[in-house]
N, C-alpha and C positions, 0 to 999 in steps of 0.2 A: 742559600736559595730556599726557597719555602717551598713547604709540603705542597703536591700537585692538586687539586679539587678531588682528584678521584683518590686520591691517596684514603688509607686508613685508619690515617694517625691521628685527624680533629674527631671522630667517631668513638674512638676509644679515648681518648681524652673528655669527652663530654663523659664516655661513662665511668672514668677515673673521678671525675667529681673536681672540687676546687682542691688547689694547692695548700695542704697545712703541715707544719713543722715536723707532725707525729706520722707522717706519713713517707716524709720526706727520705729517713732512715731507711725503707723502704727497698731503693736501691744500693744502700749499702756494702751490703755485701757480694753482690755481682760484681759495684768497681772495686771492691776490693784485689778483687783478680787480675786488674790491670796494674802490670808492673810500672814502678817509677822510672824514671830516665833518669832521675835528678840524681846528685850527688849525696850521702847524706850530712856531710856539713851544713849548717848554715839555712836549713829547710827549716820555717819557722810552718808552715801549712801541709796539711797530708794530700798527697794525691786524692783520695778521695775528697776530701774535703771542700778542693777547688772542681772537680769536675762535678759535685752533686750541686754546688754553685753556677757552674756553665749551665748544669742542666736545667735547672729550678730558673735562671737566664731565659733560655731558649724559651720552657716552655711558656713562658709570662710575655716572649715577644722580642727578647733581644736578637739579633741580626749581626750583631758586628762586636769585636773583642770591647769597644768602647762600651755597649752597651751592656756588655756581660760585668764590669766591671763597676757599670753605673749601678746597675740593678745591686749587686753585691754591697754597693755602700747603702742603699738604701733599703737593706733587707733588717729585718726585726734583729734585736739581739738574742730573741727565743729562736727563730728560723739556723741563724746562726751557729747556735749551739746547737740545734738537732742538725746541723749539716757536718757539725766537728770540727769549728774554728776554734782553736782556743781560748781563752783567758791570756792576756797581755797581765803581766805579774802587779804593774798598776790595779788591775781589774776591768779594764775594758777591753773588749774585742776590735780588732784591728780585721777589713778584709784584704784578700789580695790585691793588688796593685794590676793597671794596665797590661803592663810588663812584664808582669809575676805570669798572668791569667797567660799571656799571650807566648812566652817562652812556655811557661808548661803544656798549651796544647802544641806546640810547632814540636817539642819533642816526642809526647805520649805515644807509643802504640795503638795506630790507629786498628789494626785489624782487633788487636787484643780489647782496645776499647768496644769496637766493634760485636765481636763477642760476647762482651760484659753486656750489655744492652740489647744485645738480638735476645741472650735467653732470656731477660727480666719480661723483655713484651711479649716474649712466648708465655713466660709464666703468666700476663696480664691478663692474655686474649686467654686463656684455657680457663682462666677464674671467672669471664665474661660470659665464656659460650655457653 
């Protein structure tokens, strides 16, 4: 569901400025705080990794897991690399998958993600005011 008209979130966004790579890192370390669900077998992407991809998603306009995962294929290889996807040992960057995206947000913590993201906008709006 999209932000309300009266919401504060296109405001502070306008005064975030446009989306670039070096910024992106940005949230880093907030989601780093959110724990993984996953197993650690067989994780080829980090939790943070794909959620700073949902996010960098969202805020360009995605809506639905399809979307998040369109946006992700069509994301720079420098965006990429500042969000922490790896190097495929070929040397190409692979994103997550439909399925990937959507099984890891149906497990995440959502409070803890929650969390992760209420303090970073705290941090945003206190650097604004």
């Amino acid at each position: 569901m999209p932000a309300a008209v009266s919401s504060p979130v296109p405001a502070v966004l306008v005064k975030l400025g446009p989306l670039d790579g070096g910024r992106v890192a940005d949230l880093r370390p907030y989601l780093d705080l959110v724990p993984d669900p996953r197993a650690r077998r067989g994780r080829w992407y980090s939790l943070t990794a794909i959620l700073l991809i949902c996010a960098c998603a969202a805020v360009s306009g995605a809506r639905s897991i399809d979307e998040l995962a369109e946006w992700a294929e069509r994301a720079s290889d420098a965006l990429l690399a500042a969000v922490g996807v790896r190097r495929h040992p070929l040397q190409w960057r692979r994103t997550p998958s439909r399925t990937t995206i959507g099984r890891v947000l149906q497990a995440v913590d959502g409070d803890a993600l929650d969390r992760a993201v209420g303090v970073r906008a705290e941090v945003a709006l206190a650097r604004f005011s």
